[in-house]
C-alpha positions as CSV (number, residue, x, y, z in Angstrom):
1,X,-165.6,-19.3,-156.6
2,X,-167.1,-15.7,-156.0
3,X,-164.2,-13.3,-155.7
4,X,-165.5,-11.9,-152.4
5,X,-164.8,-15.0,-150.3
6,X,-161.6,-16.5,-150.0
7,X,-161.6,-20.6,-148.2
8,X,-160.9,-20.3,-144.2
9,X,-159.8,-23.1,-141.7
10,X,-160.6,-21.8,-138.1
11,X,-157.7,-22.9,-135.9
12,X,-158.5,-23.2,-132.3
13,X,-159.2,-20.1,-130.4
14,X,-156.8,-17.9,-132.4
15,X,-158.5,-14.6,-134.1
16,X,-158.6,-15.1,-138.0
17,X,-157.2,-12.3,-140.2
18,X,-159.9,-10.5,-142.6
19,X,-159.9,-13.1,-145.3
20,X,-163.2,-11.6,-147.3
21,X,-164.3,-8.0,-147.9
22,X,-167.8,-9.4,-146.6
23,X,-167.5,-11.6,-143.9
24,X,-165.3,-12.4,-141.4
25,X,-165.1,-15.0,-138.8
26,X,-163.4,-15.6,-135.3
27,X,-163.5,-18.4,-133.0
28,X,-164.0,-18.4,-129.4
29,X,-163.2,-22.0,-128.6
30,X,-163.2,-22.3,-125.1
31,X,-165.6,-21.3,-122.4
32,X,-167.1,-22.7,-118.9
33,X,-169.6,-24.6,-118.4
34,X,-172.7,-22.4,-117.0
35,X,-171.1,-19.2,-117.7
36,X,-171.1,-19.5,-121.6
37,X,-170.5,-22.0,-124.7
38,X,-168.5,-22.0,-127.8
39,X,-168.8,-18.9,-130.4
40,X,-168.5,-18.6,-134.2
41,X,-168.4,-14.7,-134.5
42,X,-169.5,-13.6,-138.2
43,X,-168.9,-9.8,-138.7
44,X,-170.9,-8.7,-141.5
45,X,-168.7,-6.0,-143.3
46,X,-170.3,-5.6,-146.9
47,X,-173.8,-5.9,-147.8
48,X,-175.2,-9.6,-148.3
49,X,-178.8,-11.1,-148.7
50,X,-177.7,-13.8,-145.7
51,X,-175.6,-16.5,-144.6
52,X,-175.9,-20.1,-143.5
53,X,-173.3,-22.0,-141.4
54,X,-173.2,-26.2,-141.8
55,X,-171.1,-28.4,-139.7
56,X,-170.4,-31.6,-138.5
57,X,-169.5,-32.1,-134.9
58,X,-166.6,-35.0,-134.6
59,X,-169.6,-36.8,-132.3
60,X,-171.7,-37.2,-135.2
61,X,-174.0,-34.4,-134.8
62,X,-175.0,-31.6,-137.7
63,X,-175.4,-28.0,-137.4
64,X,-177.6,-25.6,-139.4
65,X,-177.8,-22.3,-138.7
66,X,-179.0,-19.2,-140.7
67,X,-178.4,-15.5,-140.2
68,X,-178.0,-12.1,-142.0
69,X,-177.3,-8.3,-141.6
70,X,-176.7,-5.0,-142.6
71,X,-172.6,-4.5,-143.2
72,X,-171.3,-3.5,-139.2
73,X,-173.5,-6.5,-137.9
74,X,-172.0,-9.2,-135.9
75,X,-173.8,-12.4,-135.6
76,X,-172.7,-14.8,-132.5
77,X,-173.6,-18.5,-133.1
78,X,-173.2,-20.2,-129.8
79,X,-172.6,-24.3,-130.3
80,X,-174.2,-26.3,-128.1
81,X,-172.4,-29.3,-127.6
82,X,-171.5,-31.5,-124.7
83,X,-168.6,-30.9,-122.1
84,X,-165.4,-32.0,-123.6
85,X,-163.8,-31.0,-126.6
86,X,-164.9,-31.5,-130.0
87,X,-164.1,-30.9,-133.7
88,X,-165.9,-29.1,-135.8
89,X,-165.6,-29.5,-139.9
90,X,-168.2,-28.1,-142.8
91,X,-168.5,-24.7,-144.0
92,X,-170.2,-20.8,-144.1
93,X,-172.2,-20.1,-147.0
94,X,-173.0,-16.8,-148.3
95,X,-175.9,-15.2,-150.3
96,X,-175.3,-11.7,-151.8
97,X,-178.1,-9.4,-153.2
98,X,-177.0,-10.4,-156.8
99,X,-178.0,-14.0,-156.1
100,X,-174.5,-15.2,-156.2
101,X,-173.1,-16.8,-153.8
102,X,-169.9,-18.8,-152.3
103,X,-168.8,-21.1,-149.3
104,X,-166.3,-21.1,-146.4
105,X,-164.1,-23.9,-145.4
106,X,-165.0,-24.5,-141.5
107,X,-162.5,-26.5,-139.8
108,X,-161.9,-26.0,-135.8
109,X,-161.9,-27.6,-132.4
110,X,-163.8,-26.3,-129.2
111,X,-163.3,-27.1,-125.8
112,X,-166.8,-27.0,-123.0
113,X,-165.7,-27.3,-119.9
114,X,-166.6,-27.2,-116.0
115,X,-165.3,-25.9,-113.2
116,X,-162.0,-27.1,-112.4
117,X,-161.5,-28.4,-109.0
118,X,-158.0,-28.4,-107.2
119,X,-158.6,-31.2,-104.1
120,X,-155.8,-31.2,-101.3
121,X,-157.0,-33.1,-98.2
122,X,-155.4,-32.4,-94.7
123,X,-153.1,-35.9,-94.5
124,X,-151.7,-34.4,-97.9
125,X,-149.9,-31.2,-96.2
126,X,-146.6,-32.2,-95.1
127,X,-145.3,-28.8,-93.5
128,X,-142.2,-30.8,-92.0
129,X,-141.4,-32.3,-95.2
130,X,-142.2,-29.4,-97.0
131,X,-144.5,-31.1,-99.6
132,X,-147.8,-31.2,-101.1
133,X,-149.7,-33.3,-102.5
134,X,-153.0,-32.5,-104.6
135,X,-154.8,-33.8,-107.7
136,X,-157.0,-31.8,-110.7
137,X,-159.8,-33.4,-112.3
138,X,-158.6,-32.2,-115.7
139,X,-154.9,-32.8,-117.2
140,X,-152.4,-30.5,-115.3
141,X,-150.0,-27.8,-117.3
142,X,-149.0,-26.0,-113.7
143,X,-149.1,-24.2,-110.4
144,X,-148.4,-21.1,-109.5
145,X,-147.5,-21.8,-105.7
146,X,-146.3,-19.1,-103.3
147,X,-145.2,-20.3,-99.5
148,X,-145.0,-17.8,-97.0
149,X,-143.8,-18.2,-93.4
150,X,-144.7,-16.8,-90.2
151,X,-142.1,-14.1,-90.5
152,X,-142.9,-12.6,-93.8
153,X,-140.4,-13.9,-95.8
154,X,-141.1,-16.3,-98.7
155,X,-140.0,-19.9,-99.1
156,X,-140.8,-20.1,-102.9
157,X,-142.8,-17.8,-105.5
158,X,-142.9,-19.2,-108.8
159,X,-144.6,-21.4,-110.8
160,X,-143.9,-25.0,-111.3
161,X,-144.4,-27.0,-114.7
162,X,-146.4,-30.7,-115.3
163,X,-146.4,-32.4,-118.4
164,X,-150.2,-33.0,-118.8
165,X,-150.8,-35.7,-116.2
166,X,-153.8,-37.4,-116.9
167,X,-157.4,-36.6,-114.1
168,X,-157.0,-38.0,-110.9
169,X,-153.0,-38.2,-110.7
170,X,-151.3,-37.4,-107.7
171,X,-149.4,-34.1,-108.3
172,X,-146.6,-33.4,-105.5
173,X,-145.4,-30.0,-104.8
174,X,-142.1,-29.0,-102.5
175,X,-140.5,-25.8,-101.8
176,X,-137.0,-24.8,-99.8
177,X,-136.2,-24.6,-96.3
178,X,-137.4,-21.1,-94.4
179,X,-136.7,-19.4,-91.5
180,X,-140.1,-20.1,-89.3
181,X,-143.2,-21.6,-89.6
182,X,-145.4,-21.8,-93.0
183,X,-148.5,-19.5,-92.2
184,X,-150.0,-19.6,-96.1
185,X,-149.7,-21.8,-99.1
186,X,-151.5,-20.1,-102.3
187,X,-152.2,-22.3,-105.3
188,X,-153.4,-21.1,-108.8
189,X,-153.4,-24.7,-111.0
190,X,-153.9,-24.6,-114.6
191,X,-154.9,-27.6,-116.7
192,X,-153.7,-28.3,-120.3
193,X,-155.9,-25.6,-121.9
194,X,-155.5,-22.8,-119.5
195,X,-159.0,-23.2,-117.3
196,X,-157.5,-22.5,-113.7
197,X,-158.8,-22.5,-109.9
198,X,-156.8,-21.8,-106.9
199,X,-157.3,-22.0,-102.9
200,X,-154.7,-20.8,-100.1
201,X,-153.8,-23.2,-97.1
202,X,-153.2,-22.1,-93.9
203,X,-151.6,-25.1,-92.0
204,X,-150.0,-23.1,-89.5
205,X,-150.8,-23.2,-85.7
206,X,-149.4,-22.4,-82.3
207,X,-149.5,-24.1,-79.0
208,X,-149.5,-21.6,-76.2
209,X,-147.5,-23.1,-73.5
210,X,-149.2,-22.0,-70.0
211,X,-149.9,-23.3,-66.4
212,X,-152.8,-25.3,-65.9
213,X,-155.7,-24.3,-63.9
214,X,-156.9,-26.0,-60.7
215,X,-160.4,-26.5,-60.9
216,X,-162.5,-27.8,-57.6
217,X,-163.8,-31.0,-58.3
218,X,-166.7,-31.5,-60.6
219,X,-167.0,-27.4,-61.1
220,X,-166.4,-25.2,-64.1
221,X,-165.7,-21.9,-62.3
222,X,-162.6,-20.6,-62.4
223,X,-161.5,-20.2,-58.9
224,X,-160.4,-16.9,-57.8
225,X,-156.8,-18.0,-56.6
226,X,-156.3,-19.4,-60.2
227,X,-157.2,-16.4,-62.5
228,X,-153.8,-15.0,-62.2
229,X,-152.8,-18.2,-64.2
230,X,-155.1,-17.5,-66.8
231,X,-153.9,-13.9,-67.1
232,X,-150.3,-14.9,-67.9
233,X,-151.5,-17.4,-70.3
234,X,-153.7,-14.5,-71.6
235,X,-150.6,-12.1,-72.3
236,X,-148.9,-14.8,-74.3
237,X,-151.9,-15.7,-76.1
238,X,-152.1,-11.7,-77.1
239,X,-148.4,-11.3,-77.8
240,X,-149.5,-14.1,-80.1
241,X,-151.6,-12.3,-82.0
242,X,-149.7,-9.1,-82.3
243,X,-147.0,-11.1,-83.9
244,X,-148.7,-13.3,-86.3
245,X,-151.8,-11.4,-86.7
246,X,-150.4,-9.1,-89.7
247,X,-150.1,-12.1,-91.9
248,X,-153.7,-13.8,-91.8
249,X,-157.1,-13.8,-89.5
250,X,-156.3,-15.8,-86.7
251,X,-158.8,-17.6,-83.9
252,X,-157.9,-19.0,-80.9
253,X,-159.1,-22.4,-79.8
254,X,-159.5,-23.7,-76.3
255,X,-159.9,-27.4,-75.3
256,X,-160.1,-29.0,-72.5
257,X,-159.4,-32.5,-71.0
258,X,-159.8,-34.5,-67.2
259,X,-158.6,-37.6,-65.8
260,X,-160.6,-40.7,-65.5
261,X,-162.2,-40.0,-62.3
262,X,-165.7,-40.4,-63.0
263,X,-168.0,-41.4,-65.7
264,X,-166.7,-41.0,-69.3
265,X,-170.1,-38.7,-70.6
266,X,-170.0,-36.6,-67.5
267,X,-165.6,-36.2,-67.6
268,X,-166.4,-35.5,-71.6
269,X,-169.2,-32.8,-70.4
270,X,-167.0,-31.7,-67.8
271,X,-164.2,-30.8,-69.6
272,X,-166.2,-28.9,-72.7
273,X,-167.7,-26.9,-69.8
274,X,-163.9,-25.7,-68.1
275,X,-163.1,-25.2,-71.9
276,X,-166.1,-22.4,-72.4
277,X,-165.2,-21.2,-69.5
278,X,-161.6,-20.3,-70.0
279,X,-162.5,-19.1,-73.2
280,X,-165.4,-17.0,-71.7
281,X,-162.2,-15.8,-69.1
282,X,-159.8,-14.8,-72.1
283,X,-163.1,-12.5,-74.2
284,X,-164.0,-11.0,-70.7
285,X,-160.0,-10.2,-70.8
286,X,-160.8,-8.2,-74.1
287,X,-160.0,-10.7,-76.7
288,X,-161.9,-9.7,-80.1
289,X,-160.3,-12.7,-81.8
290,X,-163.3,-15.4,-82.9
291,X,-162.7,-18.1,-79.8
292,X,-164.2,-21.6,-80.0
293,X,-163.8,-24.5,-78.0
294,X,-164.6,-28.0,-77.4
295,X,-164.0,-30.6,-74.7
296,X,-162.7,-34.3,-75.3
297,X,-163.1,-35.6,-71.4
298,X,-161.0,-38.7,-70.4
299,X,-160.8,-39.6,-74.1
300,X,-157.3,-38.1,-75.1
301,X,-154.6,-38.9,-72.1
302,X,-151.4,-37.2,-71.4
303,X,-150.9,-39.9,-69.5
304,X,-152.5,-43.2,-69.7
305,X,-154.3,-44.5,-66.8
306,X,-156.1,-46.8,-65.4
307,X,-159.6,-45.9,-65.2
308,X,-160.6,-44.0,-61.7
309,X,-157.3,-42.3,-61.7
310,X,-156.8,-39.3,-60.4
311,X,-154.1,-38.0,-62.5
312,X,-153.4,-34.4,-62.7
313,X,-151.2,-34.3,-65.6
314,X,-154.6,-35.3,-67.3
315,X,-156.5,-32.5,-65.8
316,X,-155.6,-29.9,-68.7
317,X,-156.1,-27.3,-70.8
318,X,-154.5,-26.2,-74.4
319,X,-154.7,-23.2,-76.0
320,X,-154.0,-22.8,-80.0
321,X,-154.0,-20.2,-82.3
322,X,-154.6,-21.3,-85.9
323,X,-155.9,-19.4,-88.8
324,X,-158.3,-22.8,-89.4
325,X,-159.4,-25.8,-87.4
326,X,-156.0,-26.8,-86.0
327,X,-154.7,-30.6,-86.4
328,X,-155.0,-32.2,-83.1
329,X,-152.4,-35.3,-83.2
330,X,-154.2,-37.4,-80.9
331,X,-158.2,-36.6,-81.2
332,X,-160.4,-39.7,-80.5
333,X,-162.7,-38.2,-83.0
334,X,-163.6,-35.5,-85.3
335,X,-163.4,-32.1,-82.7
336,X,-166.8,-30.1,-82.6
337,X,-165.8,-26.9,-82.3
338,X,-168.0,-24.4,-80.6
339,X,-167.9,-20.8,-81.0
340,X,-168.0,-18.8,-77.7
């Protein structure tokens, strides 16, 4: 063996010490897919008439490679390969400008991945039972999870540990009782090699309690005896914000329902109308909060009637504040929300 190469295993995305006076190599195992691949660095620190790297990936397919340099050179040979991870065996032959020349022992593992996606739907938010439930598409190591409540304090801050549950498992996640509400739940997940993705929840909302408007029948104006209603409900709808508003963007939302007087397309119509214009009523009031609303007509009952009853518990307006779409407990479908 020529005296200025010494054998070399690669061991996965560690740095390797200087083990020649002419060449050196590193390893950048891991990357993500679409942003870059696998890397066998060669420095070139003495002079040599060229190099030529030979492996075998553990899938069966050969490498060749050839490259060269002046001594302060570095050479990056990117691996194409697959996603997954892969091993890597065969060796790094070198020419010098005597004609001698001498090999490398190549032995590592690389890892080609894509993104990693964190998926938590709404049914798996259990503020109540303060849990959470969420699955990776990639082994799990942990979460760093931080809960924080509605009056700035924290319920946890800290990171929580898996064992390497295998894609797709349902991962569950639980944190103390608080004082108040839980405004924001921030999630950074790591999988088994150290790839992570996060998102922040915000499952918190507010119902504005308030006194219902009196509309005249069939009409979406709000009547002049009635707007003093409206700007009560408007004080505690900006106390609201005051309060909360230091801890995330909020948006109020404004719905509206009637009774079943009528036909259910024109009570549905009906009601999305009294909804914009309450909402109009609270911007003219000098709201700069993004308002939507939508209307839901005869279709969610406070109390259930009949049809062709006038009911005026069913003739009603609620107001939330949410940082995003609220969770409406009784929606007889999916809420289009429309923004004023």
């Amino acid at each position: 063996m020529n005296p200025r190469l010494l054998l070399l295993s690669v061991a996965l995305c560690l740095p390797l010490p200087a083990l020649a006076d002419a060449i050196r190599v590193e390893l950048e195992g891991k990357a993500a897919l679409g942003e870059k691949l696998p890397t066998l660095v060669v420095h070139i620190e003495d002079a040599i008439a060229g190099f030529e790297v030979k492996l075998k990936r553990s899938d069966g397919k050969e490498v060749n490679l050839k490259g060269g340099g002046k001594p302060g050179v570095t050479r990056r040979i990117e691996l194409e390969q697959p996603e997954g991870r892969f091993h890597y065996e065969g060796e790094l032959v070198v020419r010098f400008p005597d004609a001698e020349s001498g090999s490398m022992p190549l032995s590592f593992d690389t890892e080609l991945y894509g993104a990693l996606k964190l998926e938590v739907r709404k049914e798996d938010v259990d503020v109540e039972g303060r849990k959470l439930r969420f699955t990776l598409n990639r082994p799990a190591a942990r979460v760093e999870l931080t809960v924080l409540m509605d009056t700035g304090k924290k319920a946890f801050d800290g990171e929580v540990p898996f064992k390497g549950e295998p894609a797709g498992t349902p991962l569950e996640l639980t944190w103390p009782k608080e004082e108040g509400r839980v405004m924001k739940l921030s999630l950074k997940a790591f999988d088994t090699s150290e790839f992570y993705t996060g998102l922040d929840l915000f499952p918190w909302q507010v119902d504005i309690p308030h006194e219902e408007v009196n509309f005249a029948s069939g009409s979406a104006d709000v009547p002049a005896a009635e707007r003093s209603k409206l700007d009560k409900s408007h004080a505690l709808i900006a106390d609201a914000l005051a309060k909360y508003g230091r801890f995330a963007a909020l948006r109020l939302y404004v719905l509206g329902h009637t009774d079943t007087v009528g036909p259910t397309a024109d009570n549905r119509e009906l009601s999305l109308k009294r909804a914009r214009s309450l909402a109009a009523y609270f911007r003219k009031k000098g709201l700069r909060v993004p308002v939507f609303y939508e209307g839901f007509g005869e279709q969610s009952l406070a109390v259930v009637t009949p049809d062709e009853t006038a009911e005026a518990a069913n003739r009603r307006a609620e107001y939330i504040i949410a940082v995003e779409d609220p969770v409406l407990q009784q929606a007889p479908y999916p809420p289009r929300w429309r923004k004023l």
